[in-house]
Structures are given as C-alpha cells and as structure tokens.
C-alpha positions as CSV (number, residue, x, y, z in Angstrom):
1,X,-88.1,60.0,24.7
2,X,-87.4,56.4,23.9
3,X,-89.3,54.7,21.4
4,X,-90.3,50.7,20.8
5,X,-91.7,49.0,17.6
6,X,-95.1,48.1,18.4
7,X,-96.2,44.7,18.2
8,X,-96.4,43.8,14.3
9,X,-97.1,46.9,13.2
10,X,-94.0,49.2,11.8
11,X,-94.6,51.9,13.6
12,X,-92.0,53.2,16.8
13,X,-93.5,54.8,19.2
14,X,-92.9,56.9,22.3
15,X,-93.0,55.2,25.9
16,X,-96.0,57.3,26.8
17,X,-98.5,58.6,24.6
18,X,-101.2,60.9,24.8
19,X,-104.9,59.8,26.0
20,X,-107.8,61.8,24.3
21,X,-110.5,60.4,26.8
22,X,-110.9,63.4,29.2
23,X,-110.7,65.7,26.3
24,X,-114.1,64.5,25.1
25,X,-115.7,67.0,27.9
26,X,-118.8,66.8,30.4
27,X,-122.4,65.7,28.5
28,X,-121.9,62.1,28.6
29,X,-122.1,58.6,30.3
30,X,-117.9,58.3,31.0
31,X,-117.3,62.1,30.9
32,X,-114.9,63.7,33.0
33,X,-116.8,66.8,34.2
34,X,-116.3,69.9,32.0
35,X,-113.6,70.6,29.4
36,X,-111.8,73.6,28.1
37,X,-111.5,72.8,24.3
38,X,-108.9,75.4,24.1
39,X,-107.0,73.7,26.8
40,X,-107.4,70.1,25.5
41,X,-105.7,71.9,21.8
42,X,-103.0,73.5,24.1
43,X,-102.1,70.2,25.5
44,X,-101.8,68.0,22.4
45,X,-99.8,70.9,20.5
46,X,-97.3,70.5,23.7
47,X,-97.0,66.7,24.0
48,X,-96.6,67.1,20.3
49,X,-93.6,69.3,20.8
50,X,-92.2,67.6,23.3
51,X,-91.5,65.1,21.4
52,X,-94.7,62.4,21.9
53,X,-95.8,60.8,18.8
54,X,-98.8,59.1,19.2
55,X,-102.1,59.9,20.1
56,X,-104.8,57.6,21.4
57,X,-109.0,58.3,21.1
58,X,-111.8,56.8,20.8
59,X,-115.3,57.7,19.0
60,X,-117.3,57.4,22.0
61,X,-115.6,60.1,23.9
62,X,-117.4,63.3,24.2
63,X,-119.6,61.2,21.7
64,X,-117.2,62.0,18.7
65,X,-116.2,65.0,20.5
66,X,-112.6,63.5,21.4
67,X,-111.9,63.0,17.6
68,X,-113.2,66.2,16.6
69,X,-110.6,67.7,19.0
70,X,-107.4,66.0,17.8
71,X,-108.3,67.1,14.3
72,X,-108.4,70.6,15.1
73,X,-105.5,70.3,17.1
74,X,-103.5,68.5,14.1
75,X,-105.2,70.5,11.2
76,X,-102.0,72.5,8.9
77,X,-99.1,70.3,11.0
78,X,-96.8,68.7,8.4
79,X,-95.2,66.2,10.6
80,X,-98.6,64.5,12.8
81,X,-98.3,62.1,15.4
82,X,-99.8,58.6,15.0
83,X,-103.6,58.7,15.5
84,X,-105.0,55.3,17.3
85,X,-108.9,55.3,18.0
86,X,-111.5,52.9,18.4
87,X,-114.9,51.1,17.6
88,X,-117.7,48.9,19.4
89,X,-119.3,51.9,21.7
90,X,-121.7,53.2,20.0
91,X,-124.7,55.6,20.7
92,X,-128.4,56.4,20.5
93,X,-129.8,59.8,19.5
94,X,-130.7,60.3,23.2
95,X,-127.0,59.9,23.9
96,X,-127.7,56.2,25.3
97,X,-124.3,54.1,25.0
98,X,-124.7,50.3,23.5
99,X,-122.3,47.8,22.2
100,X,-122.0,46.6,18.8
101,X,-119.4,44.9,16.6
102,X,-121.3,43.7,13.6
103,X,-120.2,44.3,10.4
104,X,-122.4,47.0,9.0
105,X,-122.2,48.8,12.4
106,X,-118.1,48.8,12.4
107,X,-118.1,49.9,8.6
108,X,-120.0,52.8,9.6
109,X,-118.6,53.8,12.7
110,X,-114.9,53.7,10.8
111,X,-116.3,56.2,7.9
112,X,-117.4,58.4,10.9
113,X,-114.2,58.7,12.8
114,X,-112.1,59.5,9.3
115,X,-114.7,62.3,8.8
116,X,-114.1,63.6,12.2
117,X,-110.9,63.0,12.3
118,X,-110.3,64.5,8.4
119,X,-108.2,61.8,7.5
120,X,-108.0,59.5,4.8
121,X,-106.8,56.2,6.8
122,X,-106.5,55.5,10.6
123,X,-103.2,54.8,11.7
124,X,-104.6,52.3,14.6
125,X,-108.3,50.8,14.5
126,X,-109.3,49.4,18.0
127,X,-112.2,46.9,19.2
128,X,-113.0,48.8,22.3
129,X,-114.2,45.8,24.2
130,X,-115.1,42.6,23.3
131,X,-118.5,43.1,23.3
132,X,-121.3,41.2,22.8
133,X,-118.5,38.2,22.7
134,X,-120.1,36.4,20.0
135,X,-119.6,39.1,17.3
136,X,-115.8,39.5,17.8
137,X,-114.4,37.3,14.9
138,X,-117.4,39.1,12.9
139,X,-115.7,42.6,13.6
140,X,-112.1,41.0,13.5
141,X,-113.0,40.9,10.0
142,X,-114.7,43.8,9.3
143,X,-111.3,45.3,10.3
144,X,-109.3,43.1,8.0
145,X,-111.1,44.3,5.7
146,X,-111.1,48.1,6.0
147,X,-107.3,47.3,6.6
148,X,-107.6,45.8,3.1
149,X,-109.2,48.7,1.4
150,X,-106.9,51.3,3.2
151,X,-109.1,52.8,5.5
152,X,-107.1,51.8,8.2
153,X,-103.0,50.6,8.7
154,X,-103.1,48.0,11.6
155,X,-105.8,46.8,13.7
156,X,-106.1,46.2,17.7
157,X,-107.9,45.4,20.9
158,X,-108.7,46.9,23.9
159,X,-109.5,45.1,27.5
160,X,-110.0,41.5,25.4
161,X,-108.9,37.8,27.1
162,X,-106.4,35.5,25.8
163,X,-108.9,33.1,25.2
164,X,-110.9,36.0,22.8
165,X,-107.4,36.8,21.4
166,X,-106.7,33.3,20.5
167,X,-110.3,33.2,18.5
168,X,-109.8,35.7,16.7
169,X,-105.8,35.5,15.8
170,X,-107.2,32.3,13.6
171,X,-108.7,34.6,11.3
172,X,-105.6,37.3,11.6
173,X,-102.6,38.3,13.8
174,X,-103.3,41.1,16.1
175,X,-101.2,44.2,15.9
176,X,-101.5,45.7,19.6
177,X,-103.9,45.0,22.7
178,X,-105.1,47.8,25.7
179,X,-105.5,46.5,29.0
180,X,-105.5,48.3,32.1
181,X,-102.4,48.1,34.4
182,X,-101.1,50.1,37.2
183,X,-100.4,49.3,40.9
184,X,-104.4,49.4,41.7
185,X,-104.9,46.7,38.8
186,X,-101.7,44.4,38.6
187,X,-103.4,41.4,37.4
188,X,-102.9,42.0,34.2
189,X,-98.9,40.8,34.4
190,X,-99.7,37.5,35.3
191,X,-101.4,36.0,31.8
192,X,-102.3,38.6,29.6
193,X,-98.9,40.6,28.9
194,X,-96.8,37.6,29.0
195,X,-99.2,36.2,26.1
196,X,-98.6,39.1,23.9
197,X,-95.4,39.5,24.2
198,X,-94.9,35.4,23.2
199,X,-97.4,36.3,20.2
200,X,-95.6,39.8,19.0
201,X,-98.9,41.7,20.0
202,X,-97.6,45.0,21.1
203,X,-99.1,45.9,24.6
204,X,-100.2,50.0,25.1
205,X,-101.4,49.8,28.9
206,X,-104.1,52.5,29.8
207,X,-104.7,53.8,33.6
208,X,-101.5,53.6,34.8
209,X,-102.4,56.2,37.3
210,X,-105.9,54.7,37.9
211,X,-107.0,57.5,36.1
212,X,-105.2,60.0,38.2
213,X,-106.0,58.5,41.3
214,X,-102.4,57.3,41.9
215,X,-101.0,61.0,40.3
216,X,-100.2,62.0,44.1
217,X,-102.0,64.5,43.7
218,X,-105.9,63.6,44.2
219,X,-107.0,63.8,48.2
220,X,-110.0,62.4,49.6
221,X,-111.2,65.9,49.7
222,X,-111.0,66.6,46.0
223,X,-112.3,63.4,45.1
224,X,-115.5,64.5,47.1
225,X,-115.6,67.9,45.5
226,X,-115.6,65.9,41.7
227,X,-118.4,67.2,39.9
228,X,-121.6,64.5,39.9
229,X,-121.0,64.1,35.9
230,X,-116.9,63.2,36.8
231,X,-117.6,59.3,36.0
232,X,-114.8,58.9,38.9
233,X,-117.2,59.9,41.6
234,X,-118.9,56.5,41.3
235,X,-116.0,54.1,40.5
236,X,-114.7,51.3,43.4
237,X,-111.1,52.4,43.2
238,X,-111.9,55.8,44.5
239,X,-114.8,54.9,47.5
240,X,-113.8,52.5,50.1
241,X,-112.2,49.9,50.8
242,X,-109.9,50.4,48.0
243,X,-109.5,54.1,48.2
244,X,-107.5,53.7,52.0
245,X,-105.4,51.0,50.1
246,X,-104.6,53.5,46.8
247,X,-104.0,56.2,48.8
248,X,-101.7,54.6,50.8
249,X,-99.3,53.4,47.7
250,X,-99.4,57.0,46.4
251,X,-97.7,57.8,50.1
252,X,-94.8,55.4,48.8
253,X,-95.2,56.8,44.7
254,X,-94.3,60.2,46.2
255,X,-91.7,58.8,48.6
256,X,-90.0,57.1,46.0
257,X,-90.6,59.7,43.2
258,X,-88.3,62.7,45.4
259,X,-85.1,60.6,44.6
260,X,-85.7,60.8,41.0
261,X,-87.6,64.6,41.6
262,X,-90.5,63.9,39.4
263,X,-94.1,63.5,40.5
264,X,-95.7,60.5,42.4
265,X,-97.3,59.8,39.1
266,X,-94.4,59.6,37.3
267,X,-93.3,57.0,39.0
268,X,-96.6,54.8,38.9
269,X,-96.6,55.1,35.3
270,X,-92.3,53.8,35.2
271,X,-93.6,51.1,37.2
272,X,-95.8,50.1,34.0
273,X,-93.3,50.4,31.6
274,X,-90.4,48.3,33.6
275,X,-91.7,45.0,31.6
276,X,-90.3,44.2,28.7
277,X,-93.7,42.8,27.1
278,X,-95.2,46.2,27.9
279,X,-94.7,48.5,24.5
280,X,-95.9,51.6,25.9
281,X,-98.7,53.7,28.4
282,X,-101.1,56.0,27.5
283,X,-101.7,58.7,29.8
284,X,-104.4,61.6,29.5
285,X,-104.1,65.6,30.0
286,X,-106.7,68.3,30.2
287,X,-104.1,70.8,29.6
288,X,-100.6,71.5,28.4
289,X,-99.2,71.7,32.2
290,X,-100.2,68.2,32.8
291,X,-98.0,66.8,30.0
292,X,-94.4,67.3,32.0
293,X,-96.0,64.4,34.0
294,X,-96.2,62.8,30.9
295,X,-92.2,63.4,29.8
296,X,-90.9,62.8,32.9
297,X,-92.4,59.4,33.1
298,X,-91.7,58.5,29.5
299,X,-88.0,59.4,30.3
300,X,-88.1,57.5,33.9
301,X,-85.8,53.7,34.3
302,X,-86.7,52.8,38.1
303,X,-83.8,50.7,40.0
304,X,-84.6,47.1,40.6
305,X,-84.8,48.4,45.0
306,X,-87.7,51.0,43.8
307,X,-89.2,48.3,42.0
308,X,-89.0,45.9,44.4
309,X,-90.7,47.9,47.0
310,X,-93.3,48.9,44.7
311,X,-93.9,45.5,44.3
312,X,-94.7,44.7,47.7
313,X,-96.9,47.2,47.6
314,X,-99.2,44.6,46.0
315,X,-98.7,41.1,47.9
C-alpha cells in the first residue's frame, strides 16, 4: 500500500490505517454493541500482515478496553505498527464520560495508556477534542512536555478548529490533526484541510464511511435491528432526513465501485484520500474479513469522471 510522511513527524504511513474504536466492545456511552475480543485480535494481526502499519485508539474506548486489545494483539511481534491513541475523555467510577485537559489529568491519563498498552513511549499522543476550550494551550503543553521526557514521539489533535490550532501552534507546531470527512460530512475540505496542509500538519481523516453507514452494505433494516447499546442507533446520519440522502450516495458508491470491483465503501473511503492535504484514513474492523475493505481502498486512485460525479453528489 502506498505510504505518506505525516505532517512533521518522520513517520510514513499507510493510506488507511486501522481504527481501534469498535474494538473497545458493548458496556459503554459510544460502544458499538458487543465485541468478540478474539475477533478484534484476528483483525489487527491481518491488517498487520497485510501490510498496514499504523494503528489508531483511544483510552476512552471500551474505557481502556481498546488499548488493552492492541497490546495483546502486538505482544512478542518484532516488527509493530505505529500506535496513535488519545487523551481528554475521561471517566468516573460509575463509567460516566467527562472532559478534561488539565495538566495533572493528561499526565495521568498518558501513564495509564503506556501501562495498557505495555509500552514505554507512544508513537502518537492525541487531544481528543478540544474540550473545555479554555484548557487547550494548558494540555498542548502538558504534551510538550511528555514529548520532552520521552513518554511520547509526536503530538496531535482530533476534531479541533483552525482558530484552536492557531492558539495553540504559538506554543508548538502540531504534528497531525483528526477530523471527520466523508461524503455525509464534506465540510471539512473547505477550511480545515487546506490549513494543514499550508502549516505541514499531517491530516488522518476518521469516518470516511460515516461509520459504516456509507460501506454499502448497512440497510434501513439492519440499522433498525442495531442493538439499543450500538451508539449508531441514535446518531442524525442514520434517522431521517439524512439517512434517505446517505443511502442514496451509497446507490452511486456501489455503482461506481463495480468498475473498479471493490466494495461501495471502498470507494467512499478513495474519495477521502484524492486530496493532496489529506495524509491518510482510518477505518475500523471488528474482524479480520472486514480488513480487505480496508486494502482495497488503501490501494484505490479514482479517475477525475468518478470523482466528479461523486462530487455532485454533495452540491
């Protein structure tokens, strides 16, 4: 698959890389109904093999139980993919999710995903959101200064503004960004990647398949037969009015995937990968069938006529 060099950092990664947020299982706020840990094992040793090299987490999936996974996924492999995760969400003992980036709280939450993830440094640290605003240039350096003592290598953002970016590139560049993009959620091309790509702030976009919405393979039916913890069930994209509009761009995904015979969702996650500011996507799997999507997509250069009808698809 081909690779980029992302943002400042020196790392080359993969055009697709592997998202660890399903894999955190059912028992939680932003679960995806229930998980087969053996599965979720199966399908990073797979992306792994197929050549992916970068993984992407967080600490509040599965409330640590994402990390947990990719560790004992990795555990005895020589030659380990990047591991990205995150900070910010963090989480009561009742299992109640708040935000915090203040210093002590970061600190802490950094020495809990190296012990979960039995590491000794963090290849990517992320602010998950930029949340509460006014304690981002207060955990901006918190993570300049865990960069500093080695705890992590580089250190990014997740769903943060270019006016939050500009604040806090005054105390330190940025190394990468995560916004959501896909044909469902465009409006992240018109500021926000063109920024980055002017500042050298690599740009991994998550949700290129509206969290498999646009995979071509989710039905009106299915959706209504997602489990009541399948945080899905209650999101706008897939209850009306948008879900008639979604569905109807996965009839032209799966139209315009046959001529290059891959998946509908292949081609939704090409479509996010066709800019030039745009590093790389992550995309998640639940188990090691799921990660062809993944190669095919990674491997996928659309024509300019696919893209331009894709495009309209969104005006």
């Amino acid at each position: 698959m081909k690779t980029k060099k992302l943002g400042n950092t020196d790392f080359e990664i993969t055009a697709v890389g592997l998202g660890a947020w399903a894999i955190g299982g059912a028992g939680w706020e932003f679960g995806w109904g229930k998980q087969d840990d053996d599965d979720s094992v199966k399908a990073i040793h797979k992306a792994i093999d197929s050549g992916i090299n970068w993984i992407d987490t967080a600490a509040v999936y599965g409330l640590g139980h994402s990390e947990e996974i990719v560790a004992k996924a990795l555990k005895g492999m020589k030659a380990k993919p990047y591991v990205f995760t995150k900070c910010e969400l963090r989480w009561d003992e009742n299992g109640k999710i708040y935000n915090s980036i203040k210093k002590e709280s970061v600190k802490y939450e950094c020495e809990m995903s190296l012990k979960r993830l039995q590491t000794d440094v963090i290849d990517l640290y992320q602010i998950h959101w930029p949340s509460p605003d006014n304690e981002i240039e207060e955990g901006w350096e918190v993570l300049q200064e865990l960069k500093a003592d080695g705890k992590i290598r580089f250190a990014g953002v997740s769903n943060f503004s270019v006016e939050q970016m500009e604040r806090i590139m005054k105390i330190a560049p940025v190394s990468s960004l995560q916004p959501p993009y896909s044909l469902s959620h465009p409006v992240t091309e018109e500021e926000i990647i063109p920024y980055c790509e002017k500042n050298n702030i690599g740009v991994i976009v998550y949700s290129p398949m509206m969290s498999g919405l646009l995979s071509g393979k989710m039905t009106r039916e299915r959706i209504e037969a997602l489990p009541d913890d399948d945080w899905r069930k209650s999101s706008s994209q897939f209850r009306e009015p948008r879900l008639t509009r979604n569905l109807q761009i996965v009839e032209k995904l799966k139209e315009i995937g046959k001529k290059y015979n891959v998946e509908a969702g292949a081609a939704a996650i090409a479509w996010t990968l066709r800019l030039s500011g745009v590093t790389a996507a992550i995309v998640g799997a639940r188990n090691p069938e799921q990660i062809d999507l993944l190669i095919s997509a990674g491997n996928l250069t659309l024509n300019e006529n696919d893209i331009d009808e894709m495009k309209k698809l969104i005006t």
